[in-house]
C-alpha positions in Angstrom: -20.5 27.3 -97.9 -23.3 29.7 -98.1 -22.4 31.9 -95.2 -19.3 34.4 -94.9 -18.4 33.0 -91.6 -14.9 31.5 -91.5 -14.6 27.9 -90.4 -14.2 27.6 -86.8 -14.7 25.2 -83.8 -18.0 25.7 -82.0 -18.6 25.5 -78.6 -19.6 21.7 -78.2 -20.4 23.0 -74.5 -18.3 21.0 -72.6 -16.3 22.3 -69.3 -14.4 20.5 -67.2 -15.1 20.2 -63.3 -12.4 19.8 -60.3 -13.5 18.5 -57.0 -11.5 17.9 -53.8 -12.8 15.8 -50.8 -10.8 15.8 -47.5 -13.0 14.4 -45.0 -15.4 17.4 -44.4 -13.6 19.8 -46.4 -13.3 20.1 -49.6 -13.1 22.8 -52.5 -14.5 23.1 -56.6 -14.3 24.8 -59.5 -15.2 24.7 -63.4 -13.0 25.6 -66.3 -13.3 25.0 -70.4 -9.2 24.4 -69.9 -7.7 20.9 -68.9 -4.5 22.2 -67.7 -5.9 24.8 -65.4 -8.5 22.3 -64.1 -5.6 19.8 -63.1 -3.9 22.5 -61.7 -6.0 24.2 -59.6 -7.1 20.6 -58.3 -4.0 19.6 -57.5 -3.2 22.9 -55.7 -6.5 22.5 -53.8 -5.5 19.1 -52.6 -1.9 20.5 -51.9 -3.7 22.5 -48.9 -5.0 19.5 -47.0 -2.6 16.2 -45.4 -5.5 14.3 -47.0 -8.1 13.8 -49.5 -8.7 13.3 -52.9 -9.6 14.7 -56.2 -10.9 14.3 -59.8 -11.3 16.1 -62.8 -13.9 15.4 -65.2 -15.9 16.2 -68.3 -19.4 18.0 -67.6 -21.5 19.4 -69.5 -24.7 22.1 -68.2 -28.6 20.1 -68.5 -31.5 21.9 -67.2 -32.5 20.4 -63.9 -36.3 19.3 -63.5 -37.5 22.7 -63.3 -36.0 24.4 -66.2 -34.7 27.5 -64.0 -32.1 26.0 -62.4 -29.3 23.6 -64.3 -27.7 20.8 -63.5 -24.1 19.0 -64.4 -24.5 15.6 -66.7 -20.9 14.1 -65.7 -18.4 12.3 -68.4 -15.3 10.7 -68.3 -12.7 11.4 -65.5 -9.6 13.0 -67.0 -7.4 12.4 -63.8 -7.9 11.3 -60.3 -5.6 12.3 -57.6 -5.6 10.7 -53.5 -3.1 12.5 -51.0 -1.8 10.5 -47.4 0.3 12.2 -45.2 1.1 15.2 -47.1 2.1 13.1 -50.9 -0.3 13.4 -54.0 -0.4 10.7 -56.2 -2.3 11.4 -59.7 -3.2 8.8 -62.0 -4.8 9.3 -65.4 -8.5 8.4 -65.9 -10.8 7.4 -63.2 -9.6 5.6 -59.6 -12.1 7.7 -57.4 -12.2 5.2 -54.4 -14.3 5.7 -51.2 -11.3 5.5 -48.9 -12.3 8.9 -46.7 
């Protein structure tokens, strides 16, 4: 190596997003750690008797007009659906349009 810099991992600019739907409601967020994003997802979902939520691999684009960005979506991590108060979570994606 030509460069004194030790060997570490670079950013490969990743994040991960958490979204909760119940009905009209819902809440968000964005992390670069997996177990907070499940977390705070499944808390979110904790506060409703219903919904459901994801999280997922994003990654920041610049949107049409180069001022504002955008997400470009991956893989989903874990999906969660809540009925009458009980959250079920199930590895990878099972985002259904059941609301």
């Amino acid at each position: 190596m030509s460069d004194d810099k030790p060997n570490v991992p670079q950013d490969d600019g990743l994040f991960l997003v958490w979204e909760v739907e119940a009905g009209r409601d819902g809440k968000s967020g964005v992390t670069k750690d997996e177990v907070v994003a499940e977390k705070d997802m499944l808390d979110a979902l904790a506060a409703f008797q219903h919904g459901r939520g994801r999280v997922r691999y994003a990654r920041l684009t610049p949107a049409p007009r180069g001022t504002i960005y955008d997400y470009w979506y991956g893989s989903t991590l874990i999906t969660a659906h809540r009925a009458d108060g009980v959250t079920v979570s199930v590895i990878g994606d099972a985002w259904e349009d059941t609301l």
